[in-house]
C-alpha positions in Angstrom: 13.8 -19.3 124.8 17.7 -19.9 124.6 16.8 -23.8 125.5 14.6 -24.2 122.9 17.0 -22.5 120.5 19.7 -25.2 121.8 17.3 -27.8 121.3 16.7 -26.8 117.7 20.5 -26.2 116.7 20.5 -30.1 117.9 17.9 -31.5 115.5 19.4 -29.5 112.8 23.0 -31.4 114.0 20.9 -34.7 113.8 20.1 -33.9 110.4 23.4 -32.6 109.1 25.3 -35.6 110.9 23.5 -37.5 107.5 26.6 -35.9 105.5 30.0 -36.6 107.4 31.9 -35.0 105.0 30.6 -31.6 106.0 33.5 -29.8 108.6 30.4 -27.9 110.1 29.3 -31.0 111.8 32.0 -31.3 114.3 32.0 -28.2 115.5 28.6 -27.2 115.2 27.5 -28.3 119.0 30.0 -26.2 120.3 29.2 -23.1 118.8 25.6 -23.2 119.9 25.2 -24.9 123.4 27.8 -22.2 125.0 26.1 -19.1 123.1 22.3 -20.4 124.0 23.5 -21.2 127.5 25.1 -17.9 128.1 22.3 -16.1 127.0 19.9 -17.8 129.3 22.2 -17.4 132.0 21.9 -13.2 131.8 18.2 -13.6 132.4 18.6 -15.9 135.4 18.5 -13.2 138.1 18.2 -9.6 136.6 17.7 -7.7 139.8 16.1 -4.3 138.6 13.5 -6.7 136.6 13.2 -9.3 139.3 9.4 -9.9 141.0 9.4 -9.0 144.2 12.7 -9.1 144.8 11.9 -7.2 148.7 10.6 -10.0 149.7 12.3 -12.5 148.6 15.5 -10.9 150.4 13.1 -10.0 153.2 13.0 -14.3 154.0 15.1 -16.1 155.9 16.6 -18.5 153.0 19.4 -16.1 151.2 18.7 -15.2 147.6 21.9 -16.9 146.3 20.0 -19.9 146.5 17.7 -18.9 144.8 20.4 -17.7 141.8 22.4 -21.5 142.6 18.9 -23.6 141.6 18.3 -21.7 138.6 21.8 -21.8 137.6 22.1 -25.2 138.4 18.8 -26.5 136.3 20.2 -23.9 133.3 23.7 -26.4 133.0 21.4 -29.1 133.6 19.2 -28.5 130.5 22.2 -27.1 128.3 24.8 -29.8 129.4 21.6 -32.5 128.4 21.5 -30.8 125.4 25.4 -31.1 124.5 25.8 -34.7 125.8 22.5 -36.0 124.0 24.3 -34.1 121.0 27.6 -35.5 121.5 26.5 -39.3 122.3 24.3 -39.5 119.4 27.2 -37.7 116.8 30.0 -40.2 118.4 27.1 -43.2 117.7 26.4 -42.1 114.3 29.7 -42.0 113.3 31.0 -45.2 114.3 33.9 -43.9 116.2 35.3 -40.9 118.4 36.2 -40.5 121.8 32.7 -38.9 123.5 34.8 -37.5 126.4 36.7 -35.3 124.3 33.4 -34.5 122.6 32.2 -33.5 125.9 35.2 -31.2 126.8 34.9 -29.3 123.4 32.0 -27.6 124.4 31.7 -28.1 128.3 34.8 -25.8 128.7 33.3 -22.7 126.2 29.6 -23.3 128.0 31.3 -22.5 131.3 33.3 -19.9 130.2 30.7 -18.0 128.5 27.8 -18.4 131.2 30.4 -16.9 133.9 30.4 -14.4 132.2 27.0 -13.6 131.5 26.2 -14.2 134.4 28.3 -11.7 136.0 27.6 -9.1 134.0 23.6 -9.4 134.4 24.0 -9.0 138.2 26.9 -6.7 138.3 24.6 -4.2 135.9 21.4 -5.9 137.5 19.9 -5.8 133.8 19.9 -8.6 131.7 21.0 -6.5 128.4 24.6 -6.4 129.2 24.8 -9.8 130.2 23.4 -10.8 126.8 25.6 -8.5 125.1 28.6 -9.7 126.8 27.9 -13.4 125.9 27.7 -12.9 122.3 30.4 -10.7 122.0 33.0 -13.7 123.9 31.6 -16.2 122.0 32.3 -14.6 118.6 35.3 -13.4 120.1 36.2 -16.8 121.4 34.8 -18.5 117.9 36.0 -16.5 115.3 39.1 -14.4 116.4 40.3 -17.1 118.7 42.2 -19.0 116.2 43.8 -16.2 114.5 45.1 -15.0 117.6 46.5 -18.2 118.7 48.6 -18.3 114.5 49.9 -15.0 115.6 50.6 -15.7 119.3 51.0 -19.1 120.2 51.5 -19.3 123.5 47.5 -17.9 124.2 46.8 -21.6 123.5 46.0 -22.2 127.5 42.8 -19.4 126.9 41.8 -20.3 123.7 38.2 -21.4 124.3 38.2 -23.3 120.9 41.2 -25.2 120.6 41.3 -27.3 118.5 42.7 -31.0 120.4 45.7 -32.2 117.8 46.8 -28.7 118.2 48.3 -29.4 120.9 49.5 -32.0 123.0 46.7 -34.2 124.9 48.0 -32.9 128.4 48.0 -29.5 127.2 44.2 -29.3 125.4 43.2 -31.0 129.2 44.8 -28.2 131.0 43.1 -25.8 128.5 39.8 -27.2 129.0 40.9 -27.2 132.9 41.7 -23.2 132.8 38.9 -22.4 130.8 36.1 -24.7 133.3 37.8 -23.0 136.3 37.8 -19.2 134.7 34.3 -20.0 134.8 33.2 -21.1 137.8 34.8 -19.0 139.9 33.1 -15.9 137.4 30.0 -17.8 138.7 31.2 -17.5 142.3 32.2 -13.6 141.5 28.2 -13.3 139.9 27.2 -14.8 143.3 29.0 -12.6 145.3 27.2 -9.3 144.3 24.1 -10.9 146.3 25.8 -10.1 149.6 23.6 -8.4 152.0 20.3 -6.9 151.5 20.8 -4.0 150.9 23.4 -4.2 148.6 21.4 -7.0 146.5 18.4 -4.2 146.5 19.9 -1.3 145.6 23.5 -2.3 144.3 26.8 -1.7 145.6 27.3 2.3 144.5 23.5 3.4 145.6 24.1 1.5 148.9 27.4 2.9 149.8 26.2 6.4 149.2 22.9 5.6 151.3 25.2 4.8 154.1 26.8 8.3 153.7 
């Protein structure tokens, strides 16, 4: 659902992209790919809601594969998404550097599916992963900026930097931090499918069953 959502936002992009003049335009990829991705991500592997999650931990192939393909074909479909959106808005417009393009929303997507991601499996519902993603992308969206006019030197975490802000080496390292953050959030999410029994009854219930 969160895919076909991205996939919508981008036709409406194709449609606005008809008015350059419109400040929405630039922006508008990078609002939606890392909010739709993030969501999508919190349903990846809910483990109270998963089917037949005994057996699947019951075979021999380790269930964080199983959370690594569909995680992998989720940045697949988003990240198709954003660069379809960002080749054809540097094409229409005649000029822009589709790299940077790239890096405005690539970073946030990252960033925002992390943590999704991690909280879905750390709660094993997918509620609170959804619930965490919207809340950092407003956060990151719409209070980012104001928090970077009253402290300035939050610009290495601020998801939605804006690039002549800052130096070029600087936004790079910012979109370095914030790709990193959320990869190793991934790895974290990952993590919590240690062991069987942990995976099947979480990490509190299974240290008390071993009491």
């Amino acid at each position: 659902m969160a895919a076909s959502f991205g996939a919508l936002a981008l036709g409406v992009v194709l449609e606005l992209l008809q008015r350059p003049s419109d400040p929405i335009l630039a922006r508008l990829i990078e609002f939606v790919v890392p909010l739709a991705a993030g969501m999508q991500a919190a349903f990846l592997l809910p483990l109270e809601d998963e089917p037949a999650l005994e057996v699947s931990l019951a075979c021999p192939r380790p269930m964080t594969w199983t959370l690594i393909e569909r995680l992998m074909l989720l940045l697949a479909v988003h990240g198709g998404i954003g660069l379809a959106g960002s080749l054809i808005g540097v094409m229409l417009a005649g000029s822009g550097d589709l790299l940077l393009a790239i890096a405005r929303w690539l970073a946030p997507m990252l960033l925002v599916v992390g943590l999704a991601l991690g909280a879905s499996l750390r709660s094993r519902q997918a509620a609170p992963g959804v619930l965490l993603a919207i809340l950092a992308w407003f956060a990151m969206a719409f209070i980012g900026e104001t928090l970077m006019q009253r402290w300035p030197f939050l610009w290495p975490i601020h998801a939605y930097l804006e690039p002549d802000a800052v130096a070029p080496m600087d936004y790079a390292l910012n979109r370095l931090l914030l790709s990193l953050a959320g990869l190793n959030l991934m790895v974290f999410a990952a993590r919590q499918l240690r062991g069987e029994e942990r995976a099947l009854l979480g990490g509190q219930r299974a240290r008390a069953r071993r009491k």
